[in-house]
N, C-alpha and C positions, 0 to 999 in steps of 0.2 A: 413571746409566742413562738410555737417553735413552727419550722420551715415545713411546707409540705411535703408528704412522702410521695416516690415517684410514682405511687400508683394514681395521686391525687394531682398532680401536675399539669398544667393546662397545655391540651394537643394543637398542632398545627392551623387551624384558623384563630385560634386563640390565645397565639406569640405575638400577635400586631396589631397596634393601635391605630384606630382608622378616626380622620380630621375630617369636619366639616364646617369652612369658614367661610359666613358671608361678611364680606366687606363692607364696613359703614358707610352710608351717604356721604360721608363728610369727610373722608379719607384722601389726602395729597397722596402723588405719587410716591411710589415706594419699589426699591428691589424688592422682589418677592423671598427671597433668601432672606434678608434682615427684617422684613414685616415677621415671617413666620418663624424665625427665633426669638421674639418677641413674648409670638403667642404659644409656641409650643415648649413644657418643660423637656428636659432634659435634648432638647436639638440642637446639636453644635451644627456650625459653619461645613464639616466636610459631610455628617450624616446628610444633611437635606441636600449638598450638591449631588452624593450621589441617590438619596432617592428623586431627585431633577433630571440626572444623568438616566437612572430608569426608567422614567415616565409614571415614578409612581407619585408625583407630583401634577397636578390638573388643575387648569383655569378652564370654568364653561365648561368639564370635559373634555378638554382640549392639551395635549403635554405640553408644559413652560417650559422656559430657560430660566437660568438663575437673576441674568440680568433683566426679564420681564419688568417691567413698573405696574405695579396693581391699580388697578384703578375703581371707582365706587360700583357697589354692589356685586363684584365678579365674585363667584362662588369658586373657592378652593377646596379641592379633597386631599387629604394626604394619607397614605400606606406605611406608618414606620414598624421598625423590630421595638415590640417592646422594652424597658430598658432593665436590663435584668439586675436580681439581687446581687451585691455583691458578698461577695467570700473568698478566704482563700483557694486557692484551687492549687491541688498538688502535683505538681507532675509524673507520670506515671509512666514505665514503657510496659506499656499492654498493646500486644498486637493488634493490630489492624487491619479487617479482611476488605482490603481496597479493591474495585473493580476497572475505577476512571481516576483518572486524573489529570488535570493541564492547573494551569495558574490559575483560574479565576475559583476553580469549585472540585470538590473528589465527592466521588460516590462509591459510599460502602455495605457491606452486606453483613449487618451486627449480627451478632452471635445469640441466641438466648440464654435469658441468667444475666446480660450484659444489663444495667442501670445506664440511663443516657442522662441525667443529669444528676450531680451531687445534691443531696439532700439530708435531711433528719435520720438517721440509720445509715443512711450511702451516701457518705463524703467520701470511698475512697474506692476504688475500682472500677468508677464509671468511662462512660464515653468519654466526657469532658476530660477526667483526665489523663487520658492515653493521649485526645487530640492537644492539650496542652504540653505535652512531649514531646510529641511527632512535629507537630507545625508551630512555627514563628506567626505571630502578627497575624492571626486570626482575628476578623472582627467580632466586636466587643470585649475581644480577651485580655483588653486594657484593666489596668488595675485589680487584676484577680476575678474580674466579673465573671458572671456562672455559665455564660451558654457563648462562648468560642466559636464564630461557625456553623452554629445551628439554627438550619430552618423550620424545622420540624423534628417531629419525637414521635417515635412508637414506642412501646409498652417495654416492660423490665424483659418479659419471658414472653416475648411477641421478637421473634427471627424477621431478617430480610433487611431487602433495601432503605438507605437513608441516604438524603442527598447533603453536603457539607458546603456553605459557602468561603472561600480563601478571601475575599477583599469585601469591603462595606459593602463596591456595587453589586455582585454578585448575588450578595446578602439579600441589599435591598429588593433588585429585580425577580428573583427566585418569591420572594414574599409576596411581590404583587403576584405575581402566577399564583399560590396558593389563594390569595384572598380570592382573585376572579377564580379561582377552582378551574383552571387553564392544563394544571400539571394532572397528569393521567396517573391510578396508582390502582395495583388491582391486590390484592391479597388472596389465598387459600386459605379454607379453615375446614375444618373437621368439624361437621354438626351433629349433633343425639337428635337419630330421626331425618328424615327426608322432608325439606321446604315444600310447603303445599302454597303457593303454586311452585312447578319446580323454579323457574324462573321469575322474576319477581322485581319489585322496589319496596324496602320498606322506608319507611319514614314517621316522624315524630321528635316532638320537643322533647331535648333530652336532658337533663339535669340531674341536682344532686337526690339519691333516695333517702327521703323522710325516714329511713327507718335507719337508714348504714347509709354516712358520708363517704365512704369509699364506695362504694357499688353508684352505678347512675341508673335513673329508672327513666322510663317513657311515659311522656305523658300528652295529654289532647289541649291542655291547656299554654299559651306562648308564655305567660308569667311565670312556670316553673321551669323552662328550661329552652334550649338556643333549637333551632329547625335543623335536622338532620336526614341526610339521603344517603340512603347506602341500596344499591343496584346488584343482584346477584344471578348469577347461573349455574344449575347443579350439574357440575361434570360426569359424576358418577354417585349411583346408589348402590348402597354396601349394606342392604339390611337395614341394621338399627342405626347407623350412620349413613352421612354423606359428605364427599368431597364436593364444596363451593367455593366459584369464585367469586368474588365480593369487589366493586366498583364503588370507591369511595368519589362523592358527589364533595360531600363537605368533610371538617376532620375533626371531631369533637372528641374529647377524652371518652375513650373505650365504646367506642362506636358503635363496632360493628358484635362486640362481645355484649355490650347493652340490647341492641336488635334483636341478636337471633336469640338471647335471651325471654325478651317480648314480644314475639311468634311463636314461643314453645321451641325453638332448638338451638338452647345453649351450647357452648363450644365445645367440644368432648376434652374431660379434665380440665375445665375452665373454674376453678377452688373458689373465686370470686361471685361469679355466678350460677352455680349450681354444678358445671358439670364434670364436677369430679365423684358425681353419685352416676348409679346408673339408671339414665334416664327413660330407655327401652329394652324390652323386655323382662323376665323375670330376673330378680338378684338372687338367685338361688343354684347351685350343684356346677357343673361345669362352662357355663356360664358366665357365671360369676367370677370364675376362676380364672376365666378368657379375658374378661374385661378388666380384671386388675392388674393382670400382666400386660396388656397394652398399656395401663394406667403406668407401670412400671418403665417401659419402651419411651414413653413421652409423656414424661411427669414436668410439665406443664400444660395453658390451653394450646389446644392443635390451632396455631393462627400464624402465618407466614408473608410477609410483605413480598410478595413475589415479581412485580415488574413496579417499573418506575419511569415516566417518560416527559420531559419538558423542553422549553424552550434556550438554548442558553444563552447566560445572557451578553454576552460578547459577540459570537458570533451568529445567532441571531437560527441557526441550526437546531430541528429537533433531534432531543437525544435518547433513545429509549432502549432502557436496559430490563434485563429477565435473567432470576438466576432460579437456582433449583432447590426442591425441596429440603431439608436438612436431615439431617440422618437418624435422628429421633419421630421426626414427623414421620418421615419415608417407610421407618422399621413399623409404627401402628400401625398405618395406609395397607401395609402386605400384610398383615395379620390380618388384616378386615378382608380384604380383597380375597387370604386362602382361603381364612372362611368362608366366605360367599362361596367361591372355587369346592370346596368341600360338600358344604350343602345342597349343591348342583349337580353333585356327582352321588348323592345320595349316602355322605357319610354323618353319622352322629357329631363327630367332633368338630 
C-alpha cells in the first residue's frame, strides 16, 4: 500500500492519540508510568515521563507524577505524538527560514513549494529533511522515523509559520496546547468574492469527499467527518476578491481551503478546490487577461500562516510571533488593490 501523499496527510489535531482509561475495581496499587506501558502500545518509559512532566498525563483531571500509585476506578486521559511511520530519512542542507530559537523548540517560517513530510512522490526535499540536517536528536528522529520535531503541518504551497519541538518534552507539551486548541494561529488567504457575512465562523464536519479522496468536503452529518471551526475577518474588499484573516479553532487537513470552499469563496488559485478558474466576474477580454496574470504572480492557493502564539513549554512564557506576507502573495494582493485604485479613479484597466 503505498504512503500518503502530503496533500493527504493528517493536520495538527490529528498527530495525537488521545487515552481514556478507567481503572478496574480490582486493581492493586501500581506507578502510573508502568501501569500505562502496559496498556499503551508503542509508550516507552521516557515518552510518558515527559508527557507526565507536561501535564499531559491526568488522574480525575488532575496532573500526576510518575511515582502516583493508581488506585481503582481513577479515570486516566493521556495526550501522546502519534508514533510515526518509519523510513529512511535523508539528510538534506536545505535552508531554513528560522525566526526563534532557544533549546527546547525553533519556530520557522516555510517557504511555499516547501513538502513538510516525506511521502510517496516527496521523499526528498521536504521539511523533515533539512531538520534532519540542521539538528541532532530531534524527538522521534530515532531510527529514521518520519516526523523529527513536528508538531504540526501546514499544506505543501501553504507559506508561513510552523512551530518545531527540540526535546520529547517540548514535543509533548506543545501537543497538549494543540489538542486544548490553547495555541493561537491566524492565517491570510485570498478569497474569489467577499464573505457574506463579512465576518463570521464557519463550521462543519469535515472529511474525506465521496467523489475525490484528496479534496475534503463539509458535511451536516458527525459520521462522515471530524467538527471543524475556523473564525474569520474580512480586512479588505478588492472587488471580485478579498483579503481574510482566518482564526483556526481546530486544525483538520485543508481546513480552512475546505470552508471557504463551502460558502462559495474558494481560495484564489486554490487547483484543489476550484479556484484556480475564475470565479467572479466575466472570463472573457481584459479581464481575463488580468486574472491569469495574477494566476501567474501567485501560482499557488493565496493562503499564508501569518501569526503563531503559545505557551512555552519550559518557561511557562507566551510567545507570539507574526511575520509578513511573502512576495508572490504580496505581488497578487497589489495587482488587486491597483485595480480597485484604477476603477475608482474611473479607468478601464
Amino acid at each position: 500500500m503505498l504512503a500518503e501523499t502530503e496533500d493527504e496527510l493528517p493536520e495538527d489535531d490529528e498527530l495525537y492519540e488521545h487515552h481514556r482509561i478507567v481503572v478496574d475495581k480490582g486493581q492493586s496499587p501500581l506507578r502510573i508510568d508502568r501501569f500505562l506501558m502496559d496498556r499503551l502500545q508503542n509508550a516507552t518509559r521516557t515518552k510518558l515521563q515527559a508527557a507526565i512532566d507536561a501535564e499531559s498525563v491526568r488522574v480525575n483531571d488532575k496532573p500526576t507524577k510518575a511515582s502516583y500509585k493508581i488506585r481503582p476506578l481513577d479515570i486516566i486521559t493521556v495526550s501522546l505524538a502519534h508514533p510515526p511511520r518509519e523510513t529512511d530519512v535523508k539528510p538534506e542542507n536545505i535552508p531554513i527560514n528560522i525566526v526563534f530559537e532557544d533549546d527546547d523548540l525553533l519556530v520557522i517560517n516555510k517557504v511555499a513549494g516547501m513538502v513538510v513530510h516525506p511521502a510517496h512522490g516527496n521523499w526528498d526535499g521536504t521539511l523533515v529533511n533539512a531538520l534532519v540536517y540542521h539538528f541532532q536528536n530531534l524527538p522521534t528522529s530515532r531510527n529514521g522515523e518520519i516526523r523529527p520535531g513536528l508538531v504540526h503541518r501546514i499544506d505543501k504551497d501553504t507559506s508561513g509559520l510552523m512551530v518545531i519541538a527540540k526535546t520529547e518534552f517540548a514535543m509533548t507539551y506543545l501537543a497538549r496546547q494543540f489538542f486544548e486548541h490553547s495555541i493561537e494561529r491566524t492565517y491570510n488567504a485570498l478569497t474569489w468574492g467577499v464573505p457574506n457575512p463579512l465576518n463570521g465562523t464557519i463550521t462543519g464536519f469535515i472529511g474525506r469527499s465521496i467523489k475525490d479522496r484528496k479534496v475534503q468536503a463539509i458535511y451536516d452529518d458527525e459520521s462522515k467527518g471530524k467538527w471543524a471551526i475556523t473564525h474569520y475577518t474580512t480586512l479588505e474588499e478588492l472587488g471580485y476578491v478579498a483579503l481574510v484573516q482566518c482564526k483556526l479553532e481546530t486544525g483538520r487537513t485543508h481546513q480552512i481551503r475546505a470552508h471557504f470552499k463551502h460558502v462559495g469563496n474558494p481560495l484564489f488559485n486554490d487547483a484543489m478546490y476550484g479556484g484556480d478558474r475564475i470565479q467572479r466576474g466575466t472570463p472573457v477580454g481584459s479581464y481575463k487577461a488580468f486574472v491569469e496574470n495574477a494566476f501567474k504572480l501567485l501560482p499557488r492557493q493565496a493562503l499564508h500562516a501569518k501569526s503563531l502564539g503559545f505557551t512555552h513549554p519550559r518557561t511557562k512564557e507566551w510567545l507570539q510571533f507574526d511575520s509578513e506576507l511573502p512576495d508572490d502573495f504580496q505581488a497578487a494582493l497589489t495587482k488587486w488593490r491597483n485595480k480597485m485604485a484604477s476603477r475608482a479613479a474611473g479607468s478601464n484597466d
